[in-house]
C-alpha positions as a Markdown table, in Angstrom:
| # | Residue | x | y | z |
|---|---|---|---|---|
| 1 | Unk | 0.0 | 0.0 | 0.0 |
| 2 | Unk | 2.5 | 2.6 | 0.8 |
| 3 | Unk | 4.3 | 1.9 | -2.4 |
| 4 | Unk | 1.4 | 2.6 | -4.7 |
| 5 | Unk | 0.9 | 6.0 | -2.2 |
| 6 | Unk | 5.0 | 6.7 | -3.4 |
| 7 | Unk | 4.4 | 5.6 | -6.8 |
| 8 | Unk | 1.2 | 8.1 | -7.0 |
| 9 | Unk | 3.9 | 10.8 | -5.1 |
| 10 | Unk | 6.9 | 10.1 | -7.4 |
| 11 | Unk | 4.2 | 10.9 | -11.0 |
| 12 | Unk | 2.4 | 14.0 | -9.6 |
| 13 | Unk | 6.0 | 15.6 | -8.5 |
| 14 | Unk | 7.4 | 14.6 | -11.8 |
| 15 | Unk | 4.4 | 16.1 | -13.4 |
| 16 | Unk | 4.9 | 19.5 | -11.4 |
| 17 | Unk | 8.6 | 19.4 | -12.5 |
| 18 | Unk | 7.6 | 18.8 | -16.3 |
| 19 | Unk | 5.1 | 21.3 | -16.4 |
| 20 | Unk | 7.6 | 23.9 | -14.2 |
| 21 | Unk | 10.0 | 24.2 | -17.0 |
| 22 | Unk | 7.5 | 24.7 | -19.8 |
| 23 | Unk | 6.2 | 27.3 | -17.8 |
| 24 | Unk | 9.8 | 28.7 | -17.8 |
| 25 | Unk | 10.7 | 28.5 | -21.7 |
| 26 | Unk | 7.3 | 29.4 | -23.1 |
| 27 | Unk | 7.5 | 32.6 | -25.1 |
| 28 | Unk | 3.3 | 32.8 | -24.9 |
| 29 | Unk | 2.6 | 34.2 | -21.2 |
| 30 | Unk | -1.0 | 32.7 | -21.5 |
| 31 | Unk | -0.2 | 29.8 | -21.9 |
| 32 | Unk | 3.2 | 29.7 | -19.5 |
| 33 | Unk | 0.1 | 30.7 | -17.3 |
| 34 | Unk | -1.5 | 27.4 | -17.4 |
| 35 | Unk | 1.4 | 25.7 | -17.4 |
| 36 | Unk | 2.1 | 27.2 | -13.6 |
| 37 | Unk | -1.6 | 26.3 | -13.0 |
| 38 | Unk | -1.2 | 22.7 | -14.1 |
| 39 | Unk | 2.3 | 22.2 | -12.4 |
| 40 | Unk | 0.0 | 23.7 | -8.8 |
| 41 | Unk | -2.5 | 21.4 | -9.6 |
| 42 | Unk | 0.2 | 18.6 | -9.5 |
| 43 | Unk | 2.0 | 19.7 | -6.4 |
| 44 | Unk | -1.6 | 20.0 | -4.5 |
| 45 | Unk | -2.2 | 16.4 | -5.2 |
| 46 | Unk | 1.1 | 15.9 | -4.3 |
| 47 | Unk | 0.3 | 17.6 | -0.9 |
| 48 | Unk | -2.8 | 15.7 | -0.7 |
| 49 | Unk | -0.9 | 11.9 | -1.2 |
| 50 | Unk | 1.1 | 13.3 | 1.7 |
| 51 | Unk | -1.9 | 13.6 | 3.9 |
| 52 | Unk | -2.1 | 17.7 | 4.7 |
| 53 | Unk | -5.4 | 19.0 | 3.9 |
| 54 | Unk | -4.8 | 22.5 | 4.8 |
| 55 | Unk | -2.5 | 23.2 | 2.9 |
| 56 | Unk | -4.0 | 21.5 | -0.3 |
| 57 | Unk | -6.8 | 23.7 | 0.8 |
| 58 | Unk | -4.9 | 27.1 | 1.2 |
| 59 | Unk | -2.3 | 26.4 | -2.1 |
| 60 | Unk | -5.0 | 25.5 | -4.5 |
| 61 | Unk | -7.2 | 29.1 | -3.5 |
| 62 | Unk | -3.9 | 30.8 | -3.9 |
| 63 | Unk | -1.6 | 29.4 | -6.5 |
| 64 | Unk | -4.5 | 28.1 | -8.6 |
| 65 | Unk | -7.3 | 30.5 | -8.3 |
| 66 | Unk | -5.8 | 34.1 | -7.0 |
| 67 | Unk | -2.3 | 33.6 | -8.9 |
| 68 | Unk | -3.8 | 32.7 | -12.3 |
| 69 | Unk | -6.4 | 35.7 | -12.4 |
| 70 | Unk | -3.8 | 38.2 | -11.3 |
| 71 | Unk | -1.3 | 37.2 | -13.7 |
| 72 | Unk | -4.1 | 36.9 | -16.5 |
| 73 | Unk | -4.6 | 40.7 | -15.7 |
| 74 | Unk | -1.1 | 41.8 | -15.7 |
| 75 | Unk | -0.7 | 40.0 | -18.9 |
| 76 | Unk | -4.0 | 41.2 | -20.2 |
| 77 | Unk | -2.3 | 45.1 | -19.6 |
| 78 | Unk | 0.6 | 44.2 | -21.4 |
| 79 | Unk | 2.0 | 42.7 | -24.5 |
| 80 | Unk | 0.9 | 38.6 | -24.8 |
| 81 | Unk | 3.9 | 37.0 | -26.2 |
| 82 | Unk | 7.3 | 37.6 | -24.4 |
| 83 | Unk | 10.3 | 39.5 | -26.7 |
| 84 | Unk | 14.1 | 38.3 | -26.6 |
């Protein structure tokens, strides 16, 4: 049993690692906005395999919810795609 719980640890962590660098090469700010949605969304399961609700609670109203609008906004004032 604890094995599958590592196993589901391992995927979710690797999954908020994956999904952490696309957020950091993407030239599109939209969508390197959903990647750093995805990649919370991974790391609250994450939080949730290792048995802390209130955290899962307090990171997925904050990272997931009140992170992505305000960074939609800022990059809704500003240009979309990023220039190098």
């Amino acid at each position: 049993m604890i094995e599958i719980h590592l196993l589901m640890l391992l995927i979710t962590v690797i999954i908020g690692l994956i999904f952490s660098y696309l957020a950091i090469i993407e030239k599109d700010l939209l969508k390197a906005i959903g990647f750093s949605a995805v990649q919370a969304i991974a790391y609250s399961i994450a939080f949730y395999i290792l048995m802390a609700p209130d955290i899962v609670l307090a990171y997925v109203a904050i990272a997931v919810g009140i992170y992505t609008a305000l960074l939609v906004f800022v990059v809704s004032k500003t240009t979309r795609y990023e220039v190098v």
